[in-house]
C-alpha positions, 0 to 999 in steps of 0.5 A: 845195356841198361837202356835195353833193360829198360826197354825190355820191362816198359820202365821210363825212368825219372827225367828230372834227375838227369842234371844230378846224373850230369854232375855224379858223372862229373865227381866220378871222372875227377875222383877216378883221374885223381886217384889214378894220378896218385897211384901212379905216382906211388908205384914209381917209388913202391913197385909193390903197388902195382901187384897190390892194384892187381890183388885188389882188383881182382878181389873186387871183381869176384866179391861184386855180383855181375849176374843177378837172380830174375826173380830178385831184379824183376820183385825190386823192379815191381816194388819201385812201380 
C-alpha cells in the first residue's frame, strides 16, 4: 500500500536508508518473537493474560488512526518536498 502511495504523489523516497530499514526491521522481528514468547509463557500460569491481550489489543486498534484526512497527509506531504 505505501508503494502505491508513493506512486500515486510522484514521491521517490531516500535510498540511503534502506540498511537503517534492514536493521529497524531486524529489532522489530526480535522484539515481537521475544514478547510473544514471554507472553505465552505468562498465560500458561495466569489464564487471565489472554483477555487482558484481547482488551488491550482491541483498545489499541481503536485509539491508532487507520484513516487519515487528504488534507492533513498531502500538507505533511508538501512540507517534507
Amino acid at each position: 500500500m505505501l508503494v502505491v502511495f508513493l506512486l500515486g504523489f510522484q514521491y521517490s523516497p531516500n535510498w540511503s536508508y534502506l540498511p537503517r530499514l534492514l536493521w529497524a526491521l531486524v529489532d522489530l522481528i526480535v522484539l515481537i518473537s521475544a514478547t510473544s514468547v514471554f507472553l505465552s509463557a505468562v498465560n500458561v500460569y495466569f489464564r487471565d493474560v489472554e483477555h487482558l491481550i484481547l482488551v488491550l489489543l482491541q483498545a489499541w486498534f481503536w485509539g491508532v488512526p487507520i484513516i487519515y484526512n487528504y488534507n492533513l497527509v498531502y500538507s505533511e506531504f508538501a512540507r517534507i518536498t
